[in-house]
N, C-alpha and C positions, 0 to 999 in steps of 0.2 A: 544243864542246870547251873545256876551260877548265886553262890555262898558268897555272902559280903558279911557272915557274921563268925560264927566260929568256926574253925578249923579243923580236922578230921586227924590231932596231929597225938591222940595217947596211944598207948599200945592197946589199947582194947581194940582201936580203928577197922572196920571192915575194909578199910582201903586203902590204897599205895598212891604215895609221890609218883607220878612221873613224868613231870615237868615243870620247871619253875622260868617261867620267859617273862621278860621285861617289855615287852612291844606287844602292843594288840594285834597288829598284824599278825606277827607270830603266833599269837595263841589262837587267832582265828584259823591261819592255816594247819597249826599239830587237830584243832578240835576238830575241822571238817575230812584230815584223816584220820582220826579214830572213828567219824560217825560213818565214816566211807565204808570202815571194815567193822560195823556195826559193835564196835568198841562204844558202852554205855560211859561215861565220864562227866567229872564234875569240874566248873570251876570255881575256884576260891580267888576273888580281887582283896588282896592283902592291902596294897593301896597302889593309885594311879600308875604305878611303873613297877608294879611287883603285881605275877598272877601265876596261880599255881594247876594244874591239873592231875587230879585224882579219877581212878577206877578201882574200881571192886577188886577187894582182893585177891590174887590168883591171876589175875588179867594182866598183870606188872609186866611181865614178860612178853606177849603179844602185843600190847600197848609199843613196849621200844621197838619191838622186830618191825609193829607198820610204820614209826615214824623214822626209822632208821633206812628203811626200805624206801621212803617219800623222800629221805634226804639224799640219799647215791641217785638215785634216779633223774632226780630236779637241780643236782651239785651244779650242773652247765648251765640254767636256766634264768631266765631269759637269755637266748642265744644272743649274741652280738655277731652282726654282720661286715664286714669292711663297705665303707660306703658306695662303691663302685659296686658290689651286688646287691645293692636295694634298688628296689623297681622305682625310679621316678618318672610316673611319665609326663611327657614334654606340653 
Protein backbone atom coordinates (compact mmCIF):
# COMPACT_ATOMS: atom_id res chain seq x y z
CA UNK A 1 0.00 0.00 0.00
CA UNK A 2 1.38 3.28 -0.61
CA UNK A 3 0.63 6.71 1.67
CA UNK A 4 1.39 9.97 -0.15
CA UNK A 5 -0.52 11.72 2.53
CA UNK A 6 0.17 11.50 6.15
CA UNK A 7 2.45 9.69 8.01
CA UNK A 8 2.19 7.04 10.62
CA UNK A 9 4.80 9.07 12.73
CA UNK A 10 2.80 9.87 16.77
CA UNK A 11 3.47 7.56 19.31
CA UNK A 12 -0.13 6.31 19.26
CA UNK A 13 1.38 4.53 15.71
CA UNK A 14 0.45 0.80 15.14
CA UNK A 15 3.63 0.78 13.14
CA UNK A 16 7.56 0.94 12.91
CA UNK A 17 10.07 2.71 10.61
CA UNK A 18 11.90 0.37 8.95
CA UNK A 19 13.41 1.84 6.22
CA UNK A 20 13.84 5.11 4.86
CA UNK A 21 15.76 4.66 1.06
CA UNK A 22 16.03 7.44 -1.44
CA UNK A 23 16.07 5.22 -4.76
CA UNK A 24 12.99 3.62 -6.01
CA UNK A 25 14.85 0.87 -7.00
CA UNK A 26 15.63 0.30 -3.49
CA UNK A 27 12.38 0.41 -2.20
CA UNK A 28 11.18 -1.69 -4.69
CA UNK A 29 13.63 -4.42 -4.00
CA UNK A 30 13.38 -4.03 0.42
CA UNK A 31 9.23 -4.16 -0.55
CA UNK A 32 9.43 -7.42 -2.69
CA UNK A 33 11.53 -8.91 0.34
CA UNK A 34 9.30 -8.31 2.93
CA UNK A 35 6.24 -9.40 0.48
CA UNK A 36 8.60 -12.56 -0.14
CA UNK A 37 8.46 -13.42 3.64
CA UNK A 38 4.98 -12.40 3.73
CA UNK A 39 5.96 -9.26 5.83
CA UNK A 40 2.39 -7.07 5.32
CA UNK A 41 4.12 -3.13 4.86
CA UNK A 42 3.39 0.18 3.81
CA UNK A 43 4.78 2.82 1.87
CA UNK A 44 4.86 6.45 2.62
CA UNK A 45 6.44 8.77 -0.61
CA UNK A 46 7.62 11.75 1.44
CA UNK A 47 8.65 13.25 -1.73
CA UNK A 48 10.38 12.13 -5.07
CA UNK A 49 13.72 11.08 -3.41
CA UNK A 50 12.58 10.37 -0.01
CA UNK A 51 10.25 6.87 0.81
CA UNK A 52 9.77 5.47 3.88
CA UNK A 53 8.55 1.74 4.78
CA UNK A 54 6.48 0.95 7.71
CA UNK A 55 5.00 -2.61 9.33
CA UNK A 56 2.82 -3.36 11.96
CA UNK A 57 3.87 -3.12 15.05
CA UNK A 58 5.95 -5.99 16.46
CA UNK A 59 7.09 -7.11 12.93
CA UNK A 60 10.02 -4.31 13.44
CA UNK A 61 12.40 -6.88 14.06
CA UNK A 62 11.51 -9.66 11.36
CA UNK A 63 11.29 -6.87 8.83
CA UNK A 64 15.36 -6.23 9.44
CA UNK A 65 16.25 -9.86 10.02
CA UNK A 66 14.60 -10.49 6.08
CA UNK A 67 16.24 -7.47 4.82
CA UNK A 68 19.47 -7.93 6.42
CA UNK A 69 19.30 -11.46 5.38
CA UNK A 70 18.57 -10.21 1.42
CA UNK A 71 21.64 -7.95 1.87
CA UNK A 72 24.63 -10.65 3.03
CA UNK A 73 23.22 -12.79 0.62
CA UNK A 74 22.95 -10.46 -2.53
CA UNK A 75 26.61 -8.22 -1.04
CA UNK A 76 28.44 -10.04 -4.29
CA UNK A 77 25.67 -9.43 -6.62
CA UNK A 78 25.56 -9.07 -9.79
CA UNK A 79 28.75 -11.22 -10.22
CA UNK A 80 31.37 -9.67 -12.31
CA UNK A 81 33.25 -11.96 -14.52
CA UNK A 82 36.91 -11.29 -16.08
CA UNK A 83 36.28 -10.95 -19.51
CA UNK A 84 38.03 -14.01 -20.77
CA UNK A 85 35.40 -16.23 -18.98
CA UNK A 86 32.29 -14.89 -20.63
CA UNK A 87 31.04 -17.00 -23.32
CA UNK A 88 31.46 -15.12 -26.59
CA UNK A 89 30.61 -17.10 -29.40
CA UNK A 90 32.35 -16.59 -32.51
Amino acid sequence: MIDQENPATDNTSPEELVARVFDAKHLNTLSLVLSAADITHRIRIVSNKHMEIYVAEGLGGKAHQEIEAYTVENENWPLHFEKSLVFQPT
